[in-house]
C-alpha positions in Angstrom: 154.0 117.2 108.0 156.8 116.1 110.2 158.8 113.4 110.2 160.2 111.4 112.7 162.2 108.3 112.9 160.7 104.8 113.0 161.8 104.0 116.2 160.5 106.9 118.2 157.0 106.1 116.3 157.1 103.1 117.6 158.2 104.0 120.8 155.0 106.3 121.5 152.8 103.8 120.1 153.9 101.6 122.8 153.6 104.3 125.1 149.7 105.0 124.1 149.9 106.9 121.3 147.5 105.9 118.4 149.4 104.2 115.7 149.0 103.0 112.0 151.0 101.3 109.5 151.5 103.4 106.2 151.4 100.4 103.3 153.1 101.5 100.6 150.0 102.2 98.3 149.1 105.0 100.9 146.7 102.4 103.2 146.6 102.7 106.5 146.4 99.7 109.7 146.2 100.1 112.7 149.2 98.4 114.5 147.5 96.3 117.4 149.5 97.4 120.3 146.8 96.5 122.9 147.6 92.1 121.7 150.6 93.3 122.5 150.7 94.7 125.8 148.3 92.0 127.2 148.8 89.6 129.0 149.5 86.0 126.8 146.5 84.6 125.3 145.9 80.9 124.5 147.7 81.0 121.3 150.5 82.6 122.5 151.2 79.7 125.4 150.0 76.7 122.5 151.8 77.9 119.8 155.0 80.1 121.6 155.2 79.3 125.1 154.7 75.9 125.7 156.9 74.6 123.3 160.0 76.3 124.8 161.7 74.6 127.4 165.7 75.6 127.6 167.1 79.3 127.4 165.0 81.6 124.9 165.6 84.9 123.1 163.0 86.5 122.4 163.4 88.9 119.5 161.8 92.2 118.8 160.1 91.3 122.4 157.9 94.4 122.4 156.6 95.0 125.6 157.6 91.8 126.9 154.6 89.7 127.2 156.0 86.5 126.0 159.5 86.7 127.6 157.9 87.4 131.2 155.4 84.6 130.5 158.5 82.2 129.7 160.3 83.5 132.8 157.3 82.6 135.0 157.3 79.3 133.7 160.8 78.7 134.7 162.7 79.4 131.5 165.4 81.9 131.0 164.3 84.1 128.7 165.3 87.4 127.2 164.2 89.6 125.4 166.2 92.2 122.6 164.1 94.8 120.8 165.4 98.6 119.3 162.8 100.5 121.5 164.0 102.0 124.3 160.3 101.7 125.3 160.2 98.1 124.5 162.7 97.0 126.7 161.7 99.5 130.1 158.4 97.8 129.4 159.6 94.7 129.4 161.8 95.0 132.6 158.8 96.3 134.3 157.3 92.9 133.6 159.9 91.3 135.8 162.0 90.0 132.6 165.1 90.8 130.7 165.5 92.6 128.4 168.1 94.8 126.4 168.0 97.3 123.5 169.6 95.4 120.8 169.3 95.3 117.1 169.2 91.3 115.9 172.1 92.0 113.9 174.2 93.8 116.3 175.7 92.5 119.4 173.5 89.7 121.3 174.7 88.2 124.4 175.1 84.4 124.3 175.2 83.9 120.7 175.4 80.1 119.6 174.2 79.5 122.6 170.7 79.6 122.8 168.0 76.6 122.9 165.0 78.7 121.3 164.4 82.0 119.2 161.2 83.7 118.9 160.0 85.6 116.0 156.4 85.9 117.4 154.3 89.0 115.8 155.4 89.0 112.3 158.7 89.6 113.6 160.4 87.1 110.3 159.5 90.6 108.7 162.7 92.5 110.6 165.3 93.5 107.7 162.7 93.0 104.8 165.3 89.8 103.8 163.3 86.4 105.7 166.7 84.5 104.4 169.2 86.9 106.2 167.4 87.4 108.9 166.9 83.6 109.3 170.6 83.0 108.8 171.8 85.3 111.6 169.2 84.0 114.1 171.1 80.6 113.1 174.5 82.2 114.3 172.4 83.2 117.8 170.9 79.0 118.3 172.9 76.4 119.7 173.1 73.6 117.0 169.6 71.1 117.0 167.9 74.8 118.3 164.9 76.0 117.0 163.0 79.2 116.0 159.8 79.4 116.4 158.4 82.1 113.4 154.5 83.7 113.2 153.8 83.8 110.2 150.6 84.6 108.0 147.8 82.2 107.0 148.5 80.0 104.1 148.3 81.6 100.9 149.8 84.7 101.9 153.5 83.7 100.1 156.3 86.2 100.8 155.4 90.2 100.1 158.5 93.0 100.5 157.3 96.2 101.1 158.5 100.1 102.2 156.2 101.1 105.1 155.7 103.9 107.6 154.4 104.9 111.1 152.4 107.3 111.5 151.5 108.8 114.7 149.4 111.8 115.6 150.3 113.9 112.6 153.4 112.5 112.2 154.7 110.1 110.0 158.1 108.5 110.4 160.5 107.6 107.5 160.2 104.6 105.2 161.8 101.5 106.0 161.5 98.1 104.4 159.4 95.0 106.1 158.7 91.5 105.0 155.2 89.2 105.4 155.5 85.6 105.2 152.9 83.0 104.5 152.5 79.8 106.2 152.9 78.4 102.4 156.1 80.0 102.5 158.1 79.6 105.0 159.4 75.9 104.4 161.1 77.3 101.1 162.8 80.2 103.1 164.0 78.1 106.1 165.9 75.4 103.9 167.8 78.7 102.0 168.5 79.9 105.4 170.0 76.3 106.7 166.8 75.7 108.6 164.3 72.5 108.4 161.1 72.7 108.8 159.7 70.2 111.7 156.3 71.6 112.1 153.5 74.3 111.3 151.0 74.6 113.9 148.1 76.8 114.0 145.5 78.1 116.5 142.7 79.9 115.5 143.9 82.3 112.6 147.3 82.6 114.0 149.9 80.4 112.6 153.6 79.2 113.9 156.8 77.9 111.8 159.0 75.9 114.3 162.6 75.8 112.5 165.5 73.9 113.7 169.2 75.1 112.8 171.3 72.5 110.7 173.6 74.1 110.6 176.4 75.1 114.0 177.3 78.9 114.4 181.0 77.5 115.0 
């Protein structure tokens, strides 16, 4: 069987390709890349949209649906992912968009009135904390991130996972899944308060605000 690297999986998943998630007990999900390359439903302007109102990065943007949504509504908006993919897609929406990784380089860090983690994102790095903190370094002080997380109950569950594609299946890397119950525990380690947990159909959104200033 071949292997390939995470990215590129990912990559031709959003290109068309058939795609599952490998848990690490060897069960397979199928990664739901058609939410994704819709256009915004109602939860995703109640819960991720609406509540944004000054300059927004949207990370691990995917195809772009949300950062194009926020730029039609006025807001600058941009979006970082790794996929190469990801961020043509994106731009084909109309919207910005670079190939970033979170921890790397970002333009306008400290600077920025809103972060999304929309899609599970909070799972980037398998470390919610870390990944937490360095969206902090990215927010103006008083600015918020807005985190999807899973229903209540779910707590916090680190795992190894894998793409797999065709008959291919890319290499492991870690992931994180965070709970609604969760997430207040996790923000106040990061630096973040919790100001509110809102919820629309089974979807569920943490809005965060940063305490503390990136300097």
């Amino acid at each position: 069987m071949t292997t390939l690297d995470a990215v590129a999986a990912f990559d031709a998943a959003l290109a068309g390709r058939p795609c599952e998630l490998v848990r690490a007990d060897g069960s397979r999900v199928r990664l739901p890349v058609g939410q994704w390359v819709a256009e915004p439903d109602a939860a995703d302007h109640r819960l991720l949209i609406e509540p944004c109102w000054g300059p927004t990065l949207d990370i691990g943007c995917g195809p772009g649906r949300l950062t194009s949504a926020l730029g039609a509504r006025g807001v600058p908006a941009m979006g970082i992912d790794v996929s190469g993919v990801a961020v043509l897609s994106t731009q084909v929406r109309g919207a910005a968009a670079l190939r970033r990784d979170v921890f790397g380089n970002v333009p306008a860090a400290g600077r920025w009135r809103h972060a999304l983690l929309a899609d599970g994102n909070i799972g980037i790095g398998a470390d919610p904390v870390r990944l937490l903190q360095r969206v902090g370094e990215l927010l103006r002080y008083g600015g918020t991130v807005l985190v999807e997380v899973a229903r209540p109950g779910a707590g916090v569950r680190h795992e190894d996972i894998r793409l797999r594609v065709g008959g291919q299946t890319s290499t492991t890397f870690g992931w994180a899944w965070v709970g609604a119950d969760a997430i207040g525990s996790l923000a106040v380690a990061a630096g973040f308060r919790l100001l509110d947990l809102a919820h629309h159909g089974a979807r569920w959104v943490a809005t965060l605000s940063a305490e503390v200033s990136s300097g």
